[in-house]
VEXDREN-2710 file (C-alpha; in Angstrom, 1 decimal):
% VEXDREN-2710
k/r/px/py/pz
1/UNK/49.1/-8.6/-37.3
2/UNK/49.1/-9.9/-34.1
3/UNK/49.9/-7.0/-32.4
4/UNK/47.6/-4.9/-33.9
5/UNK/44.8/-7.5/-33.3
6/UNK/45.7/-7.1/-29.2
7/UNK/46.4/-3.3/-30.2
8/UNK/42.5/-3.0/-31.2
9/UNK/41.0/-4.7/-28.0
10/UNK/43.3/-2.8/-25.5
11/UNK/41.4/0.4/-27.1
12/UNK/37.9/-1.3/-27.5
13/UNK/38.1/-2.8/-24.1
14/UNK/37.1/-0.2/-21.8
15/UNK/34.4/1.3/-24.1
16/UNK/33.1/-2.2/-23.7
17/UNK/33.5/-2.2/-19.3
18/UNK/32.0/1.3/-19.7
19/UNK/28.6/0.1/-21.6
20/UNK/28.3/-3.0/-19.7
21/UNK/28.3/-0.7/-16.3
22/UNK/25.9/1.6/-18.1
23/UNK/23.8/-1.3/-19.3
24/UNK/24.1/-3.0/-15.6
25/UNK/23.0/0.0/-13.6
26/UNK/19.7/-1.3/-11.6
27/UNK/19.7/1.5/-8.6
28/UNK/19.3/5.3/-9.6
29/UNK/19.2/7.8/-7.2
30/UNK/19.3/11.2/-9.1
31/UNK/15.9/12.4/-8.3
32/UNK/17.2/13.0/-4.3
33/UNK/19.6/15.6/-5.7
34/UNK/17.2/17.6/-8.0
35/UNK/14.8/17.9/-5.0
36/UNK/16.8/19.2/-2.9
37/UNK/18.0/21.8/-5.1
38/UNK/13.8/22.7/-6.0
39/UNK/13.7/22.4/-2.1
40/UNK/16.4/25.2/-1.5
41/UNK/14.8/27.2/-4.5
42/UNK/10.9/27.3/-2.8
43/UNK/12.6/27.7/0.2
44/UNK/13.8/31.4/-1.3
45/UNK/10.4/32.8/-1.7
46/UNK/7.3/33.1/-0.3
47/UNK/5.7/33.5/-3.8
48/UNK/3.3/30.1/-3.9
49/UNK/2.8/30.5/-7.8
50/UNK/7.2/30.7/-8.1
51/UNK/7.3/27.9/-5.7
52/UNK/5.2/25.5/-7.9
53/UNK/7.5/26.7/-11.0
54/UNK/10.5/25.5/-8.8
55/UNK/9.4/22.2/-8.2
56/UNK/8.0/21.9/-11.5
57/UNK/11.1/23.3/-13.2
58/UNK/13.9/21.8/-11.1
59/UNK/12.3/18.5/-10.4
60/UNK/9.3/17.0/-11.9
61/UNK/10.4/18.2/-15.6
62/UNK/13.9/16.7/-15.5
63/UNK/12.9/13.7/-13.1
64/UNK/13.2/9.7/-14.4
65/UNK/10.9/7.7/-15.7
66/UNK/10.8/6.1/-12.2
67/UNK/9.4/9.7/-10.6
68/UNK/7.2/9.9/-13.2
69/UNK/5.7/6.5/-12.5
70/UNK/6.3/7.5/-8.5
71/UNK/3.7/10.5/-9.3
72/UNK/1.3/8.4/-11.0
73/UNK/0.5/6.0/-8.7
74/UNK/0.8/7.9/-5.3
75/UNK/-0.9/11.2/-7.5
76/UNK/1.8/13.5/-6.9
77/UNK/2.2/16.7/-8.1
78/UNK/4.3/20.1/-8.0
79/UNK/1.8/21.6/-5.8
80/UNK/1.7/18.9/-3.2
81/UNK/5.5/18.9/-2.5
82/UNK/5.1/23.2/-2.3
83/UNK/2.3/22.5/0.4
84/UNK/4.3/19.6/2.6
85/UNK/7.7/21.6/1.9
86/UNK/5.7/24.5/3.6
87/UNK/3.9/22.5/6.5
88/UNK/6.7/20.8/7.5
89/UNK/9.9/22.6/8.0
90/UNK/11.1/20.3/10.8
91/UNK/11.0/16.9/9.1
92/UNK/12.3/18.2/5.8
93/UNK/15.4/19.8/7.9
94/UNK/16.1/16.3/9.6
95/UNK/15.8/13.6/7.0
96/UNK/17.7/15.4/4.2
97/UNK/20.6/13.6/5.4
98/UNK/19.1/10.4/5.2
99/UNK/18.0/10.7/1.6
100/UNK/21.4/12.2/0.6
101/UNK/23.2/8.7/2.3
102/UNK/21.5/6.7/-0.2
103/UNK/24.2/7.1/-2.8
104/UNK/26.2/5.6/-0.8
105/UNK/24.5/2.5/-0.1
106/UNK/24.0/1.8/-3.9
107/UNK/26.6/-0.9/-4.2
108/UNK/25.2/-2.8/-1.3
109/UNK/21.5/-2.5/-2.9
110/UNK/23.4/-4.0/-5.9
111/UNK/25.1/-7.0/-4.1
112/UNK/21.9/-7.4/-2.0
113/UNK/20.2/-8.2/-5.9
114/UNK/23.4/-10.3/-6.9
115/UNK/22.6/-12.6/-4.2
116/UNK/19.0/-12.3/-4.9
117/UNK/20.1/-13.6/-7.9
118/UNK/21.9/-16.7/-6.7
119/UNK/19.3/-17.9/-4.5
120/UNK/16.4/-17.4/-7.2
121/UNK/17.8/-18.1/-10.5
122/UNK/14.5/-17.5/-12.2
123/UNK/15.1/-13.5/-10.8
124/UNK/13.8/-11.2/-14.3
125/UNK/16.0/-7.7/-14.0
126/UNK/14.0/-4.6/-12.9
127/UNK/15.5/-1.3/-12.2
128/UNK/15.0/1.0/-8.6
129/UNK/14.4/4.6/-8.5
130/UNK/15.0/6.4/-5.5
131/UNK/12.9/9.5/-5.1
132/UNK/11.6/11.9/-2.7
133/UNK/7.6/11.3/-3.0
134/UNK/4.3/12.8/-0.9
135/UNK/5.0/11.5/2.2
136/UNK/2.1/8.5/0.9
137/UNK/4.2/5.6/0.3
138/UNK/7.5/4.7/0.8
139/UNK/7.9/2.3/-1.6
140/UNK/6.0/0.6/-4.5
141/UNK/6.3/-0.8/-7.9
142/UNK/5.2/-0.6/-11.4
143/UNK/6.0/-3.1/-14.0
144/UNK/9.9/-3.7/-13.7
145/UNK/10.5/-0.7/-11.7
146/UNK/10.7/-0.1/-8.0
147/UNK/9.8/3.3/-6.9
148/UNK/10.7/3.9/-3.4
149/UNK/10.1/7.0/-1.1
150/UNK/13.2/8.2/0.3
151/UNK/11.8/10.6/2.6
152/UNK/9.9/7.8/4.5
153/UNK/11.9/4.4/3.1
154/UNK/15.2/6.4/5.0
155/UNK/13.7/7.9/8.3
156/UNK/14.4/6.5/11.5
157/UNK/13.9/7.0/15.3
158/UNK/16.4/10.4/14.5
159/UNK/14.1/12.2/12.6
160/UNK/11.7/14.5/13.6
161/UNK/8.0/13.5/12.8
162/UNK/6.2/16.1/15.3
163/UNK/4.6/17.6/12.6
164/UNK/3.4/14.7/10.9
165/UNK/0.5/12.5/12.0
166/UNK/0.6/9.0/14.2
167/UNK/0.9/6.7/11.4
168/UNK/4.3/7.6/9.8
169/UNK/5.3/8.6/13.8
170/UNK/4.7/4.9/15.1
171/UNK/6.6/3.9/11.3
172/UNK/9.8/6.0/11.8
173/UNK/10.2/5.1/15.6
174/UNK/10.4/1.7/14.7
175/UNK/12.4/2.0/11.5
176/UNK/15.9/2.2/11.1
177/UNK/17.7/3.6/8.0
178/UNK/20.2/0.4/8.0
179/UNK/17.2/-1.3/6.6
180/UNK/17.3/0.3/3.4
181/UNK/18.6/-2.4/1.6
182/UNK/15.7/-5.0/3.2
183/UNK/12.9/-2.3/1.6
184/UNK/14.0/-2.5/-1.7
185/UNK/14.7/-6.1/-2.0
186/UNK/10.9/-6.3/-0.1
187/UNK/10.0/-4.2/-3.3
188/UNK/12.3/-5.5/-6.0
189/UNK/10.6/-9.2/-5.3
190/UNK/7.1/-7.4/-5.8
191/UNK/8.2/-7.0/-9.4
192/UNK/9.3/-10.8/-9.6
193/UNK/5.4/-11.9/-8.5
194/UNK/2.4/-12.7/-10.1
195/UNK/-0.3/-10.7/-9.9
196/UNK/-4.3/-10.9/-9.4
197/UNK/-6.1/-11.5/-6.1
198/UNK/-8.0/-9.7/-3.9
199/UNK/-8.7/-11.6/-0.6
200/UNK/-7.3/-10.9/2.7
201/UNK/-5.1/-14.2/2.9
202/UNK/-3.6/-13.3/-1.1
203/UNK/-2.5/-9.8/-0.3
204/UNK/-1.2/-10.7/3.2
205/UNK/0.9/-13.6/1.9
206/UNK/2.0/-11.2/-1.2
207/UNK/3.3/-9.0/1.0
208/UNK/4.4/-11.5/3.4
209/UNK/7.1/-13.4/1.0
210/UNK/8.5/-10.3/0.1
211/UNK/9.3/-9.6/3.8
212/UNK/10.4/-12.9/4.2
213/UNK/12.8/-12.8/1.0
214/UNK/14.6/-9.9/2.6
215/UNK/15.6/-11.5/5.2
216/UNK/17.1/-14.4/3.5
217/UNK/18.6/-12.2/1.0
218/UNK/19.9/-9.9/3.9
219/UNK/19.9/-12.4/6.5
220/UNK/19.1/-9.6/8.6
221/UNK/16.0/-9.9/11.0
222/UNK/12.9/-7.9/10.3
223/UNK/12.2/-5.1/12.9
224/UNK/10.1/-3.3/11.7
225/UNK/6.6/-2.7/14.4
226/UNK/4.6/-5.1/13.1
227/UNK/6.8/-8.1/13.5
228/UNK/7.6/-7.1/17.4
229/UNK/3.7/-6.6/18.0
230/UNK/2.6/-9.5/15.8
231/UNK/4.8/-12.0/17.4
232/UNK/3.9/-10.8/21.2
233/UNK/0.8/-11.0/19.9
234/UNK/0.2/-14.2/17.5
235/UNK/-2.0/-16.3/18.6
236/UNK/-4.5/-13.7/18.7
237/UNK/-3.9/-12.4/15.7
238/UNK/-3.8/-16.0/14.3
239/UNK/-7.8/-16.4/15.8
240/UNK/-9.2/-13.2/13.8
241/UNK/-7.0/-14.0/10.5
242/UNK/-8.5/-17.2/10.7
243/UNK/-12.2/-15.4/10.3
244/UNK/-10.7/-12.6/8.1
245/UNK/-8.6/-14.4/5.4
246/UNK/-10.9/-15.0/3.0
247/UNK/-13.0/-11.2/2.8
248/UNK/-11.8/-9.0/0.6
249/UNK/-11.4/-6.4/4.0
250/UNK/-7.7/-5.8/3.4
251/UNK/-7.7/-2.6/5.2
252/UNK/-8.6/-5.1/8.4
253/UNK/-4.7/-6.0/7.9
254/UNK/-2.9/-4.3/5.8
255/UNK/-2.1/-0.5/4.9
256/UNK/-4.3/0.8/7.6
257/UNK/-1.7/3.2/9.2
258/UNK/-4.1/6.2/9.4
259/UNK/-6.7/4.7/11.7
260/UNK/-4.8/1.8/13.1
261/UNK/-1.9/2.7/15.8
262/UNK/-0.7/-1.2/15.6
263/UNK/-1.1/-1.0/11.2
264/UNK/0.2/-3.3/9.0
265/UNK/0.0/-6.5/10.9
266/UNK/-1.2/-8.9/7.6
267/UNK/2.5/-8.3/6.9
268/UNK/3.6/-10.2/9.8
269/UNK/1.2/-13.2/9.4
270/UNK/2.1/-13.3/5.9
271/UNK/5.9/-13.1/6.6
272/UNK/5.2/-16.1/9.4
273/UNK/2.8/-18.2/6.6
274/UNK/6.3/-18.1/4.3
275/UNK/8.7/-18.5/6.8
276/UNK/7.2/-21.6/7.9
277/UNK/6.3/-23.3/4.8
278/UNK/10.4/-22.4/3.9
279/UNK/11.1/-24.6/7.2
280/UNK/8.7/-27.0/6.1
281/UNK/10.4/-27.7/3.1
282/UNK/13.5/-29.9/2.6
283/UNK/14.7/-28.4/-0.7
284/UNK/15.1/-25.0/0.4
285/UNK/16.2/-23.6/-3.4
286/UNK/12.5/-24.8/-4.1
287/UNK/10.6/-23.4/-1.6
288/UNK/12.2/-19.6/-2.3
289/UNK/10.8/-20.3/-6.0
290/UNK/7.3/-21.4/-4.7
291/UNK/6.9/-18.3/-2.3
292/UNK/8.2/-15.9/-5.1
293/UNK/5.8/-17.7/-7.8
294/UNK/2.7/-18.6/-5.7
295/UNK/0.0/-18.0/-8.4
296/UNK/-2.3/-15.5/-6.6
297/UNK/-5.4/-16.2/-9.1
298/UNK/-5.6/-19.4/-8.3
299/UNK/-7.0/-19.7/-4.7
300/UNK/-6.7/-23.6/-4.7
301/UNK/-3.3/-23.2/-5.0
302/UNK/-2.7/-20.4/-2.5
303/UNK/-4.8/-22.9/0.2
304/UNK/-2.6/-25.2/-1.0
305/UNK/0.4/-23.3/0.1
306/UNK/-0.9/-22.1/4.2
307/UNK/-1.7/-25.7/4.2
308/UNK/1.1/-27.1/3.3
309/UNK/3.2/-24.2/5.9
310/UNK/1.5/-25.9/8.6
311/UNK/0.8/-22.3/10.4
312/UNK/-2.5/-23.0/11.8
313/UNK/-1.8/-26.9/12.4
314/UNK/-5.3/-27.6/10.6
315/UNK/-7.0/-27.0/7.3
316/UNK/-8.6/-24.1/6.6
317/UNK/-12.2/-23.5/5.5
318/UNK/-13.6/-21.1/3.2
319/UNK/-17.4/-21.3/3.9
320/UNK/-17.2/-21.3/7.9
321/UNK/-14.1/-18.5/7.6
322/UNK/-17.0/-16.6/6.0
323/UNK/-19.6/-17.3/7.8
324/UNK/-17.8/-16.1/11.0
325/UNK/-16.8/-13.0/9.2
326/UNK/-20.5/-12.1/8.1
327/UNK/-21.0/-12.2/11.9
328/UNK/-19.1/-9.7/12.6
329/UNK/-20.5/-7.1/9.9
330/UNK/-22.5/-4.2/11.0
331/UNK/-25.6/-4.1/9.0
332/UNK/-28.6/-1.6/8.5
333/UNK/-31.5/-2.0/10.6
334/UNK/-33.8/0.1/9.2
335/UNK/-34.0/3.4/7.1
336/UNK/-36.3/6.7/8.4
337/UNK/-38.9/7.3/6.9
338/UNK/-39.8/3.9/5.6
339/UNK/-39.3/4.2/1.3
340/UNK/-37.6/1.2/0.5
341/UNK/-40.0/-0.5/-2.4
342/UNK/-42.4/2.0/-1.4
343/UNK/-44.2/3.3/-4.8
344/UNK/-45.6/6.5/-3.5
345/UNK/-42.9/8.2/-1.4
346/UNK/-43.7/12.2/-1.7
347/UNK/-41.9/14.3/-3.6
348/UNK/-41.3/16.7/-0.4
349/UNK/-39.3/14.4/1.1
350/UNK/-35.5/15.9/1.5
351/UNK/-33.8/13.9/4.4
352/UNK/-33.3/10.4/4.9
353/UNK/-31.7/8.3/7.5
354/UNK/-30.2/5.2/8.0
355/UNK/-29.5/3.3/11.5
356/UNK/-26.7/1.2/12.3
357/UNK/-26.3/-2.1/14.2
358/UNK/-23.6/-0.9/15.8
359/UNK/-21.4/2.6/16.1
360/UNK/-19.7/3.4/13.0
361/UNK/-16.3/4.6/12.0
362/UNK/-15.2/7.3/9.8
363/UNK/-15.8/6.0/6.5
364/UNK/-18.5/7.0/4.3
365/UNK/-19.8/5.2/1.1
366/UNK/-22.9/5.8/-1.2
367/UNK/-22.7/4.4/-4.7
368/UNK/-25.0/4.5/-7.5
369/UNK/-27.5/1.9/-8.2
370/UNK/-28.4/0.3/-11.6
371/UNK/-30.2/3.7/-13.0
372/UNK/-26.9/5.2/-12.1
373/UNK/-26.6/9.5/-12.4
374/UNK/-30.0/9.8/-13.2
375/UNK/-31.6/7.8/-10.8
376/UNK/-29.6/9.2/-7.5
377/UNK/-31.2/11.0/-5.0
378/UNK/-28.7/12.2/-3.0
379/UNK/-27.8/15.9/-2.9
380/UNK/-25.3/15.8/0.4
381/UNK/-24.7/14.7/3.8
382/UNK/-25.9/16.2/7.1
383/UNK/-23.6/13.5/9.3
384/UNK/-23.7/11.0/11.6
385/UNK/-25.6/11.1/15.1
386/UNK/-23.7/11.5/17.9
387/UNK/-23.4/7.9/19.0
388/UNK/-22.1/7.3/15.2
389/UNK/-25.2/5.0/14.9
390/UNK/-27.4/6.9/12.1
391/UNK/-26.0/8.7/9.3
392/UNK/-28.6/11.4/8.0
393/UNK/-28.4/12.6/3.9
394/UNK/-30.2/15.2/2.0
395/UNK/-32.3/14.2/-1.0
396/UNK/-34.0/15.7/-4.3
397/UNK/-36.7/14.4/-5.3
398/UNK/-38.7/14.6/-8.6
399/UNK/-42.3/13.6/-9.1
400/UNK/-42.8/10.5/-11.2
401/UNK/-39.2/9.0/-10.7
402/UNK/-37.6/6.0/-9.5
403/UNK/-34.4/6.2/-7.4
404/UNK/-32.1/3.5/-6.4
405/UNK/-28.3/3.5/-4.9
406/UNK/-26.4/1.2/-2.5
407/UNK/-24.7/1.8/1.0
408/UNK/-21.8/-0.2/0.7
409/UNK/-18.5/-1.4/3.3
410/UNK/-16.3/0.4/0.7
411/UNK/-16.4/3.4/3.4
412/UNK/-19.0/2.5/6.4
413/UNK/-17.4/0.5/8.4
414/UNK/-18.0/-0.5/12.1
415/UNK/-15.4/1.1/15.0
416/UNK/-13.4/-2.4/14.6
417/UNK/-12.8/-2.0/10.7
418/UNK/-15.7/-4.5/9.8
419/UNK/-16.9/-3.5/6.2
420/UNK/-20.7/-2.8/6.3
421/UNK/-22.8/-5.6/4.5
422/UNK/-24.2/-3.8/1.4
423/UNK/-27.7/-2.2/1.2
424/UNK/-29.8/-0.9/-1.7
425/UNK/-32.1/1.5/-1.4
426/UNK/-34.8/1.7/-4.1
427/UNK/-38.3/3.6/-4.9
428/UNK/-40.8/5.5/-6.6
429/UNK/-41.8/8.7/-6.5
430/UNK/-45.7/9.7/-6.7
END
């Protein structure tokens, strides 16, 4: 009996080994491999419509759930990947060794969250998918997954971004594909965090811990640009975060790439804010829980936290922080012709303009007032004057109406990345 009792678990054993790997498995990097075969497929023809099938087909219908999730929230799509396959030959040729190296740095993603593990105890599991996205984002997360970019998350100073814009040039220069394993523990803590927030000093610290995590989990330093410029350049930066912190003008700090050549920097100041609260700590185990479960709703409690770090060697104020930061809003001076509250503005009138405080950037942002649809004028946009000071639109007007709509910082911003303060527009027509 007894032999037949060892007999049994000898055979059930490594049926058991085997489901506990299966059930174990956090890292999954099977989407690289299907792209590259739809890569090599599009690559055969110069058929567009056979080239979307190929993607579609060879990638996107037999992806994971993770490049499914990957596509929702970065809006990807099988023609996108036909148009960047297309426009850039040369990147595509250089970092498909990168993305194909992943595989081999699995294990050390898994021991990276093993010791994640040890040093928060609290950790909840979440799984990583490694994908080839849209050259948008190289890495993000959605519930308990990470989703991470391999074609931006694995280039380095090696690959070949001539093609591709400044942003993700300044980014791969600066980047080194050793740092896998820092990105995804950066993104696997993002899953561990409490959401909610919106301010400048939230988003920056959010991002900030997970940085900081990294490197404790790693106990590599952080690299990347940001950290080089932000520390040769901290107390400056520490002067405007100090006015910016409590907006809600994140793109002042943080995923600004595409109009900013030194991007990203909230990252930094948030990574400093955690690192020295950690070293103002004396029960270190604690302090890792307290950055990872820093409840971002509550602002009290978020204060609480960059005052207890000590950063700025002072508290900090909300309602002067603010009051400095309205200061350095551009603002409409005036609209041409004159209709705000008028009653009787003509029915003939088709252009309108609005002047600046200051020289604008890029941005553009018109939003319905309260009548919304129904009760919005607009009908295009001629542009802005040279000196980026007026904007000119084109309106449609009806007799007998009222019209309303606001110009908002959503967009208009000033050259500096200042959001513009809002302005409604509202009046009758004769």
């Amino acid at each position: 009996m007894k032999r037949l009792y060892i007999l049994a678990v000898a055979m059930v054993f490594p049926f058991f080994v085997q489901a506990q790997h299966q059930k174990s498995t956090i890292v999954y990097t099977s989407d690289i491999d299907r792209f590259w075969t739809a890569f090599d497929s599009v690559r055969s023809t110069s058929d567009t419509a056979k080239q979307v099938q190929f993607v579609q087909k060879l990638y996107v219908d037999k992806g994971t759930e993770g490049l499914k999730a990957f596509m929702q929230a970065r809006d990807y799509d099988a023609k996108l990947w036909c148009k960047l396959i297309n426009k850039y030959p040369k990147f595509w040729q250089s970092i498909k060794a990168n993305t194909l190296s992943v595989k081999g740095q699995v294990n050390l993603i898994t021991a990276a969250v093993q010791t994640l593990k040890k040093i928060y105890p609290e950790m909840r599991p979440a799984k990583m998918y490694f994908t080839i996205g849209g050259l948008r984002s190289g890495g993000t997360t959605t519930g308990d997954m990470v989703l991470v970019g391999a074609e931006i998350a694995t280039a380095d100073n090696n690959t070949d971004a001539s093609e591709l814009g400044d942003w993700l040039q300044t980014v791969f220069k600066n980047q080194q594909s050793s740092n896998l394993v820092s990105v995804n523990i950066h993104e696997y803590i993002h899953t561990q965090q409490k959401p909610g927030g919106n301010t400048v000093l939230v988003q920056c610290i959010r991002e900030g811990a997970a940085d900081f995590i990294a490197e404790l989990v790693t106990k590599k330093p952080n690299k990347n640009a940001y950290v080089i410029y932000g520390r040769e350049h901290e107390n400056e930066l520490k002067l405007k975060f100090n006015i910016d912190m409590f907006s809600t003008a994140t793109g002042l700090w943080l995923y600004n790439g595409s109009v900013n050549p030194h991007a990203d920097l909230g990252y930094y100041i948030g990574y400093a804010i955690c690192k020295a609260y950690y070293k103002q700590q004396s029960n270190k185990k604690q302090a890792i829980k307290d950055i990872i479960e820093l409840d971002y709703n509550n602002e009290q409690q978020v204060v609480d936290f960059l005052d207890r770090s000590k950063y700025f060697n002072k508290p900090v104020y909300k309602k002067q922080s603010l009051i400095e930061f309205e200061k350095l809003q551009p603002f409409v001076v005036s609209i041409y012709p004159a209709i705000n509250s008028q009653q009787n503005v003509p029915a003939t009138l088709n252009e309108l303009t609005f002047n600046f405080s200051e020289p604008m950037g890029k941005g553009v942002s018109i939003s319905f007032g309260e009548g919304g649809k129904e009760h919005f004028p607009l009908t295009g946009a001629i542009g802005f004057t040279e000196d980026r000071k007026s904007f000119k639109v084109k309106l449609s007007l009806q007799s007998g109406k009222s019209y309303n709509f606001y110009i908002t910082g959503n967009g208009f911003t000033s050259q500096k990345g200042y959001p513009l303060k809002e302005y409604k527009v509202a009046f009758n027509v004769q």
